[in-house]
C-alpha positions as CSV (number, residue, x, y, z in Angstrom):
1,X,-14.8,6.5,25.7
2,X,-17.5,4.3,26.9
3,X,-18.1,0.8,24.7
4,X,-20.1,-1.7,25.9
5,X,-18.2,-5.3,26.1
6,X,-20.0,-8.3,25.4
7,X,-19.3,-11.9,24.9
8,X,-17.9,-12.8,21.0
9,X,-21.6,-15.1,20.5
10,X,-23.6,-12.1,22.0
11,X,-21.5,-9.7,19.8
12,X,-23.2,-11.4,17.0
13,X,-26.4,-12.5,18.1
14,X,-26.7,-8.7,18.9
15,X,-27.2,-8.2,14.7
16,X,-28.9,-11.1,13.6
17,X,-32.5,-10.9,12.7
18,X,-34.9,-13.0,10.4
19,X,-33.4,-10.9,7.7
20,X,-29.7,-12.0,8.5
21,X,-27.9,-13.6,10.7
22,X,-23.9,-14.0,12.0
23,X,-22.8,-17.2,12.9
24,X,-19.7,-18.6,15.1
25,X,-18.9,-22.4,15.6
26,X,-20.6,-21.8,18.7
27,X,-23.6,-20.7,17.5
28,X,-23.9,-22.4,14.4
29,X,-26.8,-24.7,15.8
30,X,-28.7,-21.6,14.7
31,X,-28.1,-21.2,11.3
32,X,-32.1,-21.9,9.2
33,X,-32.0,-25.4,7.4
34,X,-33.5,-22.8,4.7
35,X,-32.6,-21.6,1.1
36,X,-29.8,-18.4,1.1
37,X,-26.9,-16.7,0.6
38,X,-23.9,-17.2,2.5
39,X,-20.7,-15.4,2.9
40,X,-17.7,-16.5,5.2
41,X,-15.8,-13.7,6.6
42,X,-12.3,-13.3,8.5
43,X,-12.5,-12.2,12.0
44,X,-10.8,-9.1,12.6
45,X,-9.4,-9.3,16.2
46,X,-6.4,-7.4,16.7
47,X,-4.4,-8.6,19.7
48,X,-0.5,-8.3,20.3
49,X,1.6,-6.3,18.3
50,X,-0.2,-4.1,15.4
51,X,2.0,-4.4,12.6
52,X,1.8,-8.0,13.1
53,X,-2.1,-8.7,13.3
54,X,-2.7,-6.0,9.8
55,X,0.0,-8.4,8.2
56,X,-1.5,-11.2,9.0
57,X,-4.9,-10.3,7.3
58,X,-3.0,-8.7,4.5
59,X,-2.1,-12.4,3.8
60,X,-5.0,-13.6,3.7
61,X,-6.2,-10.8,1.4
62,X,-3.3,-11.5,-1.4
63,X,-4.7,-15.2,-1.9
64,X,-5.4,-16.3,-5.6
65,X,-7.5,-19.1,-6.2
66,X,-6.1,-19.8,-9.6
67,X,-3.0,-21.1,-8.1
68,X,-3.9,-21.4,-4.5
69,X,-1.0,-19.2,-2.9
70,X,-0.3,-15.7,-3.0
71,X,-0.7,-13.1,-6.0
72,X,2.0,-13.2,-8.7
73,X,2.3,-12.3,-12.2
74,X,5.5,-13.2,-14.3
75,X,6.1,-12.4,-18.0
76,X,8.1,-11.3,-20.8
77,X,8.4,-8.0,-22.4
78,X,10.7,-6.8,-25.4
79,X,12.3,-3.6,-25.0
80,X,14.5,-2.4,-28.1
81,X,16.5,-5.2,-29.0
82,X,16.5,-6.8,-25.6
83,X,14.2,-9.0,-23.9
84,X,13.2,-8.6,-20.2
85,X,11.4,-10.9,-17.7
86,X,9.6,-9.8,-14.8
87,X,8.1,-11.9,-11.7
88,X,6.1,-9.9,-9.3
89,X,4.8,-11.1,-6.3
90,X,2.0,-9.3,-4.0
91,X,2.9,-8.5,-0.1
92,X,1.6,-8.1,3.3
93,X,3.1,-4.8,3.5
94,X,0.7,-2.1,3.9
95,X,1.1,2.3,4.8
96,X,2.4,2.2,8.5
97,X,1.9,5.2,9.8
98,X,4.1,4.8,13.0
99,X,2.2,7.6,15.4
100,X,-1.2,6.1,15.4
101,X,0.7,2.7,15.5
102,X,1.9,4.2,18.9
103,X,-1.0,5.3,20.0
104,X,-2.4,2.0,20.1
105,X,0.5,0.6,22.1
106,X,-0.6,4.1,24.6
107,X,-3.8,2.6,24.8
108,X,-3.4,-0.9,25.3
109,X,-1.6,0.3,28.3
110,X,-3.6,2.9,29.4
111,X,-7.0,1.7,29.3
112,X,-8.5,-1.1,31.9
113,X,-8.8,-4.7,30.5
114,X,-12.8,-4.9,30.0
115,X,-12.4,-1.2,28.1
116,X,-9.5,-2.7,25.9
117,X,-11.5,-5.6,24.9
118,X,-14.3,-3.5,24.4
119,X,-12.3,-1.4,21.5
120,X,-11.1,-4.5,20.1
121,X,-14.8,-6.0,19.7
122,X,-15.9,-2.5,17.9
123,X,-13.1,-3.6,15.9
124,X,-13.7,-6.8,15.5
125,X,-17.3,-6.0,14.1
126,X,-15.7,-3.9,11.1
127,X,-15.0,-7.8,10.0
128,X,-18.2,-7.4,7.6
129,X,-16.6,-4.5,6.3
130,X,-14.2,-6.5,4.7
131,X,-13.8,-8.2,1.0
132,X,-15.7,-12.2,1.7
133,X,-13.4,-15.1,2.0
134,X,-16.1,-17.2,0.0
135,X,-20.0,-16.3,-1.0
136,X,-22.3,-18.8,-2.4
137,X,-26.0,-19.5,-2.7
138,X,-27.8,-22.8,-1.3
139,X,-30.8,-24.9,-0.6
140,X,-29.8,-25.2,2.8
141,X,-27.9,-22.9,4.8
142,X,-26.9,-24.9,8.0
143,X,-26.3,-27.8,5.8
144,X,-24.3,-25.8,3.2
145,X,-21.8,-24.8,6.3
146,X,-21.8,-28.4,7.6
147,X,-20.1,-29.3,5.0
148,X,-17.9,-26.3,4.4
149,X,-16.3,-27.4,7.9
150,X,-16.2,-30.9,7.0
151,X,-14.5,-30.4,3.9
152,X,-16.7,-32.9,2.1
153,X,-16.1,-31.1,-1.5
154,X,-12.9,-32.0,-3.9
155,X,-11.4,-28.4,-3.6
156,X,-13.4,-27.1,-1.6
157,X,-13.4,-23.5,0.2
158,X,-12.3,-25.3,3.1
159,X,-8.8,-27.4,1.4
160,X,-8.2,-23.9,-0.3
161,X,-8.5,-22.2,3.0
162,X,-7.0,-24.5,5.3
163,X,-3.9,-25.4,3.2
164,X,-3.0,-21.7,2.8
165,X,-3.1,-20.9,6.4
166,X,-1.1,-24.1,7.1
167,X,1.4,-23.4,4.4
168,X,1.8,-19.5,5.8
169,X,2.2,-20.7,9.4
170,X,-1.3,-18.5,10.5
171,X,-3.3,-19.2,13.3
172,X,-6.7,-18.7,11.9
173,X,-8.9,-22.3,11.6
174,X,-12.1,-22.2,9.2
175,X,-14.0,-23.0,12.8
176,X,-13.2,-19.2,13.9
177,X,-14.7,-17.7,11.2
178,X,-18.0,-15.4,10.7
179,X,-20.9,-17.3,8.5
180,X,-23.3,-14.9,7.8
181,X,-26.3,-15.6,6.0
182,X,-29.2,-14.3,4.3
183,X,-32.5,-17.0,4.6
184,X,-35.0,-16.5,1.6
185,X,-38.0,-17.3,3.7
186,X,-38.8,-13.5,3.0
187,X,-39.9,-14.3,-0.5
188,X,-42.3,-17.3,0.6
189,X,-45.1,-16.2,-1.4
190,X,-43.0,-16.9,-4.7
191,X,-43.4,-20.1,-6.4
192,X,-41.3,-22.9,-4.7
193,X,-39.1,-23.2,-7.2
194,X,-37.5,-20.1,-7.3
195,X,-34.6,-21.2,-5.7
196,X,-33.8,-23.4,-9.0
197,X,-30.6,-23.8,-10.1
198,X,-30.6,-21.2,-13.1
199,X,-32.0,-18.4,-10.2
200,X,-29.0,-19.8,-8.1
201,X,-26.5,-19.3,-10.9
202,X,-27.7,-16.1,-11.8
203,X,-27.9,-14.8,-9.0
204,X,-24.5,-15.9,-7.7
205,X,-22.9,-14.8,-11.2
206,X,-23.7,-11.3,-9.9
207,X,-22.8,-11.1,-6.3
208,X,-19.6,-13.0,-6.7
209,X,-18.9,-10.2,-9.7
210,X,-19.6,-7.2,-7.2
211,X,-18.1,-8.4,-3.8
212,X,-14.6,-10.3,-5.6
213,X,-14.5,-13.2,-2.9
214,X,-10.8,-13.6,-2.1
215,X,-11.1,-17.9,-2.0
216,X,-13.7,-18.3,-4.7
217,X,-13.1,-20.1,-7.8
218,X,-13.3,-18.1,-10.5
């Protein structure tokens, strides 16, 4: 097994183009002052024990935004002459299958530091494989994520966000994760005001549809 290791910026430098880009706090200088789509993703970076990292994520994945804490549904449903109430909540358990889990402990041993932290970067690239945290469309792109870390907006993506991971004890800061963007320079030879706000709205109505961001308002 032979994967190259690279630094986490060059990891993501490595696939951004003009077309789109990947953005950490520490490269986030980069990010166009131009029209876009944006999406914030979680960094997958498994580290420690197994089971705990994939629960960890799994947290982040049972979020809703309508009341800003984990999945739950409660009712009331009539049965016969009886009446029954049900309150179910969503978890962070997940299929463990316990010999590949083992495996990965064999490896973590086995392998040489630099080829270990090699696997966990090809890993930690499957992060855009993943469901988006948040996706929106904007004027400006490094401004837009400006104030996403600033949390300038009355709940905003980043009060949802932060609060969450505060009030599950995680260790995962809005700073550490992936902003990847899509500039619209490309379509420079429309008129300038295709980026108005019905195109926005329209346009955002549709993505957010398809992709289900877990910390967008719906």
């Amino acid at each position: 097994m032979d994967i190259p290791y690279y630094s986490q910026q060059e990891l993501w430098r490595k696939l951004t183009s003009d077309q789109i880009g990947f953005y950490t706090d520490k490269t986030s200088s980069k990010i166009p002052e131009k029209p876009g789509i944006y999406a914030w993703f979680l960094p997958v970076d498994i580290s420690g024990e197994l089971s705990k990292a994939i629960r960890k994520y799994k947290e982040y994945q049972g979020y809703d935004s309508t009341i800003k804490n984990s999945y739950c549904v409660r009712g009331i449903s009539e049965f016969q002459w009886s009446t029954l109430r049900y309150d179910a909540h969503i978890t962070n358990d997940y299929r463990v299958q316990s010999t590949l889990e083992n495996k990965w402990i064999e490896m973590s041993e086995e392998l040489s530091g630099k080829k270990f932290k090699a696997l966990r970067q090809a890993i930690n690239l499957t992060s855009i494989f993943s469901k988006p945290l948040y996706v929106g469309l904007t004027k400006n792109l490094s401004g837009r994520y400006e104030q996403h870390l600033a949390g300038t907006r009355k709940n905003s993506f980043y009060k949802r966000f932060t609060d969450f991971s505060n009030e599950k004890g995680l260790d995962i800061s809005i700073k550490q994760l992936i902003f990847c963007c899509i500039p619209f320079e490309h379509f420079s030879s429309l008129e300038e005001d295709f980026m108005d706000e019905d195109a926005i709205q329209v346009i955002e109505y549709i993505v957010k549809n398809i992709s289900g961001p877990i910390f967008g308002e719906v």
